[in-house]
N, C-alpha and C positions, 0 to 999 in steps of 0.2 A: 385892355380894358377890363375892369372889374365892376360888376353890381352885384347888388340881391338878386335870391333866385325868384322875384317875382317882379313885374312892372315898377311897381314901390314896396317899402317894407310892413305889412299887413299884420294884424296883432300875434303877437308873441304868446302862446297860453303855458308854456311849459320854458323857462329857462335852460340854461350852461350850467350845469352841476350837480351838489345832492340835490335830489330828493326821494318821492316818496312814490313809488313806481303806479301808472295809472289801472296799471291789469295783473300785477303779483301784490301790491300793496305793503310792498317792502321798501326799506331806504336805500338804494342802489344811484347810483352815479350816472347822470344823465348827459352822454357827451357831444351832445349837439343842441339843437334848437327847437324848439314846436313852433309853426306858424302856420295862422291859417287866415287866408286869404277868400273871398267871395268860393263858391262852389264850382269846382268844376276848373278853378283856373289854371292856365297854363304854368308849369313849374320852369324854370330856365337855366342854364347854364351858367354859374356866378361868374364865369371866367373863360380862357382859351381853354383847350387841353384833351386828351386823348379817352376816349370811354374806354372802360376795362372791364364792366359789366353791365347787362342791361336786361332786366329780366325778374323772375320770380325770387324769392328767399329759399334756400334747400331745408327749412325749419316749416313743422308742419303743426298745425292747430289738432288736437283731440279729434276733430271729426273730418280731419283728411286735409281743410282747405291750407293755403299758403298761409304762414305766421309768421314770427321775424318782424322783420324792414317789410315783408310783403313783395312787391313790386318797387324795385328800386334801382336805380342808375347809381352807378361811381366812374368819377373822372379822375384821371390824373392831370395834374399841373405842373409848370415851371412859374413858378411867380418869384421876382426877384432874388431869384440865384435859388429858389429852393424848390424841394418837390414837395405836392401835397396832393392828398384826395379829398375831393367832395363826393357827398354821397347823400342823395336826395330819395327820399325813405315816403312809403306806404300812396305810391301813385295808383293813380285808377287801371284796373285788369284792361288789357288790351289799349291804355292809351301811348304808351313808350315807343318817340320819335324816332330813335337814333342805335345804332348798333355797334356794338363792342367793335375795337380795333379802328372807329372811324375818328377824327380828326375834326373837332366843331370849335363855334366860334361865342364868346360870352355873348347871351342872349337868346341864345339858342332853344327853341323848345324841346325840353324834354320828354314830357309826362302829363297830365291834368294830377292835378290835386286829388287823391281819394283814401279812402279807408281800409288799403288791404292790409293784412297781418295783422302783426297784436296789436290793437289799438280799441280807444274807447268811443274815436270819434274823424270826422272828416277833417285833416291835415296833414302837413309837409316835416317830416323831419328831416333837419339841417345839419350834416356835421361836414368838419375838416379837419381830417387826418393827416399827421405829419409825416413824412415821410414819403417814400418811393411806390409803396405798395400799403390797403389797407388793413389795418389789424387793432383789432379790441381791444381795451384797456377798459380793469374796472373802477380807475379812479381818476380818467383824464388824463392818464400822466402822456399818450400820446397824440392829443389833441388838442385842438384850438377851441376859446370859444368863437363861433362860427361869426357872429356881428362883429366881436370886436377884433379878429384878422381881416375881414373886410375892412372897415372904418379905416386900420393901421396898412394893407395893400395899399389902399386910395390914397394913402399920403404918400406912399412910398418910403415908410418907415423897415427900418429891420425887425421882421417879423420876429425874430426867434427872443429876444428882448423885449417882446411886449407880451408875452405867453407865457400862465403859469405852466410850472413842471406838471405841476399835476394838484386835484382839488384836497386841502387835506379834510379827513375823514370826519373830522369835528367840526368842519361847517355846516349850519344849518342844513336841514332838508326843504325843500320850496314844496309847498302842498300839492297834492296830486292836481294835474290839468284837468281841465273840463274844455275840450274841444268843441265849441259852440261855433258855426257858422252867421258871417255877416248875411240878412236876407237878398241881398243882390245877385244877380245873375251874373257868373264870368263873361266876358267878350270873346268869340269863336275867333282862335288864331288856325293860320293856313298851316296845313300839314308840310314839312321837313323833312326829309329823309338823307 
């Protein structure tokens, strides 16, 4: 089974590609997704697959606190013949369901939604890394955009054919996010472990 990492797909403030970074205010390559969803909500596991981290960022903000991803889970997957990681980025301190090396199921609570590390505002960053193990790329060249490999799993398309190689460098930049939250309250989901 595959879905979004949230109940339904909640707005999008920052796309898959260039753009125009929200907190160095540089054009840098953005290889996942922003979304943010009512406050506080549960983040989920898009798929089956094994945790490989789960925890703070080892990047540290000017005055000590965690910076980076912040608080973030990465999963590994097998989805139609291939490996990949998800890696769900700036969850709330202390709300991280699940622990490295365990074995979960899509749907699975993660995280709550929150705002640690470098960020300007309360949201989920969304990526999916190709491969076996995760690793940075500064131009996409090892990464999905995160919707549209979902969309293409759901069909049961071959993923590796619908995935650019990588973004080229003269695409537009997409203007910085503004992470503004929906005023609704999240619904308390039961703890996991």
């Amino acid at each position: 089974m595959i879905q979004y990492p949230f109940d339904k797909l909640p707005q999008i403030t920052s796309p898959y590609g260039w753009r125009i970074h929200p907190t160095q205010k540089t054009k840098k390559h953005h290889n996942g997704v922003d979304l943010v969803a009512p406050s506080g909500s549960w983040v989920e596991s898009f798929a089956p697959g094994r945790v490989v981290h789960a925890g703070p960022s080892k990047l540290k903000k000017a005055d000590g606190s965690v910076g980076g991803f912040g608080y973030h889970v990465i999963i590994r997957h097998l989805i139609n013949g291939e490996y990949v990681n998800s890696l769900y980025a700036h969850l709330r301190k202390d709300s991280i369901q699940v622990k490295v090396g365990k074995f979960i199921e899509a749907g699975t609570p993660l995280g709550r939604q929150g705002s640690s590390g470098d960020v300007t505002g309360e949201h989920l960053h969304f990526e999916i890394c190709k491969g076996k193990t995760y690793r940075w790329s500064n131009d996409g060249s090892s990464f999905y955009s995160p919707l549209e490999f979902i969309k293409h799993a759901k069909d049961g398309e071959a993923l590796a054919k619908k995935a650019k190689a990588a973004t080229p460098a003269d695409e537009p930049a997409h203007e910085m996010p503004e992470h503004s939250l929906p005023a609704v309250k999240a619904p308390v989901a039961p703890k996991v472990l």
